[in-house]
N, C-alpha and C positions, 0 to 999 in steps of 0.2 A: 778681158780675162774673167774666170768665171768664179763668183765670189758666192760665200758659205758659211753660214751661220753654225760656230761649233761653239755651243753653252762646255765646254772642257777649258782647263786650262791651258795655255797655249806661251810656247817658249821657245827661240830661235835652237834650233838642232836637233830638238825634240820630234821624234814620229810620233805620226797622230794614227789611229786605226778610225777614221771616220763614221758618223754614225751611219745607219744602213739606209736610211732614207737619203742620205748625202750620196750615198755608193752607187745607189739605184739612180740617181738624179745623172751622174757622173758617167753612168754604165751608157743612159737614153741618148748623153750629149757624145757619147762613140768617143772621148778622152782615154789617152792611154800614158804607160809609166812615163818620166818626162817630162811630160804634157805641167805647167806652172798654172795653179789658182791661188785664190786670195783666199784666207779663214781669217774668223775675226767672232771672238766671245761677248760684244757686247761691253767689254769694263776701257773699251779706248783703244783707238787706232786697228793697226789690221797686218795679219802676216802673209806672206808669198812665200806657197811652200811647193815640192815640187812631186809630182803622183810615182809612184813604185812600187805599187801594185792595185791594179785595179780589176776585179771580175765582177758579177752581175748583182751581188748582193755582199760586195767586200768591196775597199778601200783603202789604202794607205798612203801615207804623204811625209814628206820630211821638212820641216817650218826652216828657211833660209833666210830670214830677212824680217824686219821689223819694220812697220814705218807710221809718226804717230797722226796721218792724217786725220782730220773729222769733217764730218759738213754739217755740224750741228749750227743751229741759230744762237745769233750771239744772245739771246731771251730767248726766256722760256713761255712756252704758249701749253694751255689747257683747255683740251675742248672738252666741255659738257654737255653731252648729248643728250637731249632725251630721247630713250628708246624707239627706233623706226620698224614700222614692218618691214616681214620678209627679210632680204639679206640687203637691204638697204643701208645697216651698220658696218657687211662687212667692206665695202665700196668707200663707206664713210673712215673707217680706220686703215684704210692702205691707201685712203689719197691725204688723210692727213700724214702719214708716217714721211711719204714724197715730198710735202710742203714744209717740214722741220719741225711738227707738234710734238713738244715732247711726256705730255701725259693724257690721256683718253679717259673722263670719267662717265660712264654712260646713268642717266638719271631717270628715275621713274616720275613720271609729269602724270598730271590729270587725264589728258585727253590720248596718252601713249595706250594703244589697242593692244602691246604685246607686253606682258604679266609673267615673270621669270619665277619659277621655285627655286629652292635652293642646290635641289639637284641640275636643275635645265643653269643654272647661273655656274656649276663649277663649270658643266661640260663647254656652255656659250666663252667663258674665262681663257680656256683651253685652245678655244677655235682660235676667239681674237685673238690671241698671243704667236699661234702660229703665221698669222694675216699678216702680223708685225712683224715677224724676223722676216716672212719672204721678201717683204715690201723692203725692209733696210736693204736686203740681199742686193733689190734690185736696182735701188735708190743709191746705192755708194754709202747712207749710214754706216757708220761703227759701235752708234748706240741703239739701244733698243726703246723706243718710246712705250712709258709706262703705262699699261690697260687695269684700269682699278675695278672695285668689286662694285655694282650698282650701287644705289644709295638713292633714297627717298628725295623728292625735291626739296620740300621745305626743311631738310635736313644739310641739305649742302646750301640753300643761299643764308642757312642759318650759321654757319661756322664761318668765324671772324681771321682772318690770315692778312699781310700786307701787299699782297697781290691785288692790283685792278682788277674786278670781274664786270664783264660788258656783257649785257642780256641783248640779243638783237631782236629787234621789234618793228616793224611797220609802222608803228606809231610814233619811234621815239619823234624829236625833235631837230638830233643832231645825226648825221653822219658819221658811223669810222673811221670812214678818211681822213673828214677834217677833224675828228680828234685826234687823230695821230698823229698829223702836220703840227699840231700843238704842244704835244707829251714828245718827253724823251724814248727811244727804245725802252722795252721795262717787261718786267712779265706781268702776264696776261690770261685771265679766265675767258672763255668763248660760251658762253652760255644758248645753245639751239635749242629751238620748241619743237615739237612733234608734228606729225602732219597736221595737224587741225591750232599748232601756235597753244601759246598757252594762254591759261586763260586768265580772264582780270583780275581775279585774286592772286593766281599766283606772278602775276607781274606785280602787282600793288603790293607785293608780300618783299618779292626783293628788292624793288624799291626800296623799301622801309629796311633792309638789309643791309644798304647801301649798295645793290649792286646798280652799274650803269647801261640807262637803256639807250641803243643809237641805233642806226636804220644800216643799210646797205645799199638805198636805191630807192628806188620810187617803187620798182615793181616786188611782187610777193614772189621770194624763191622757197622752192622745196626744200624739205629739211634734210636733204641728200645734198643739196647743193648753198643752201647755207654758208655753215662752217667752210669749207672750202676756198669759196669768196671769199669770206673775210680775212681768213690764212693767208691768203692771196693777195689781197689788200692791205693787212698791215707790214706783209714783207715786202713789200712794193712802195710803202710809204717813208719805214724805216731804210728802206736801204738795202735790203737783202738779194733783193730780185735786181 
């Protein structure tokens, strides 16, 4: 069934007038009145409502049914990215949305080649945000995982919260995995270096920060495939997968 991210409010009996990008989407997949999808706002669970008018740039729907499914992770996970070229973030934010991340804070590192103004940062904000609902759309999420505003590095391993923050490193010592076989489920910051990794000071810096360095493997992966892995890995350790 084909499901729909409506930011509206949403109430069993209630017709919706769908937004026009929903209508258009509805028009391409040839659905007609009848025809039963799923809408869902993002604040929990998801409605089955049923189509009643549909033309090429219009939509209408009547919400029938309630149900408070999720596929949220029982923990919450944070990936902190530093900035990748090209569209390599947006790859990075719709495979995490698939694997249950529930907040994206993308970070400016040393060796990060791509330099955001403040104007390139609303419209970049805008993009990822729509990355995110397609991805829930397509993933069965009911939530929408959180895309925050950049932020300098030594700015974020400098802010003190009770969250775990794990920096991945080639160098560390230990393994993910086997830390996780160790620790309870729990939430969790995912700390990625930029193509070129970060560099020794700013490892040494959040060291000193208290964040935790630990490996992935033996071998060095790209910072598109990183976070992923380890997403991958700690739901696979905990229990989730």
């Amino acid at each position: 069934m084909p499901r729909f991210y409506c930011p509206i409010p949403l109430a069993i009996g209630a017709t919706l007038t769908l937004p026009e990008t929903i209508a258009h989407h509805i028009h391409v997949l040839r659905m007609a009145p009848g025809d039963t999808v799923t809408v869902f706002n993002g604040e929990g669970g998801e409605y089955t409502a049923i189509l009643h008018a549909v033309e090429k740039k219009r939509a209408a729907a009547e919400i029938k049914a309630f149900s408070p499914r999720e596929a949220e992770l029982p923990y919450s996970v944070t990936v902190a990215q530093a900035l990748p070229e090209g569209s390599k973030i947006d790859w990075i934010i719709e495979k995490a949305v698939e694997l249950g991340a529930g907040t994206f804070q993308p970070i400016a590192a040393q060796r990060c080649v791509v330099r955001l103004s403040a104007e390139r940062v609303a419209k970049k904000l805008d993009h990822w945000r729509g990355i995110v609902a397609a991805a829930a759309e397509q993933s069965g999420r009911n939530r929408l995982m959180h895309v925050a505003e950049p932020v300098d590095f030594h700015h974020w391993v400098g802010q003190q919260n009770l969250h775990a923050r794990i920096m991945l490193s080639p160098r560390a010592g230990q393994s993910l995995s086997d830390w996780a076989r160790h620790h309870p489920p729990q939430a969790v910051a995912l700390l990625i270096g930029p193509e070129g990794g970060f560099s020794e000071q700013e490892e040494n810096a959040a060291v000193a920060q208290g964040v935790l360095p630990l490996s992935i493997g033996p071998r060095v992966l790209r910072t598109e495939t990183a976070a992923l892995a380890a997403l991958a890995a700690l739901n696979a350790v905990w229990g989730e997968i």
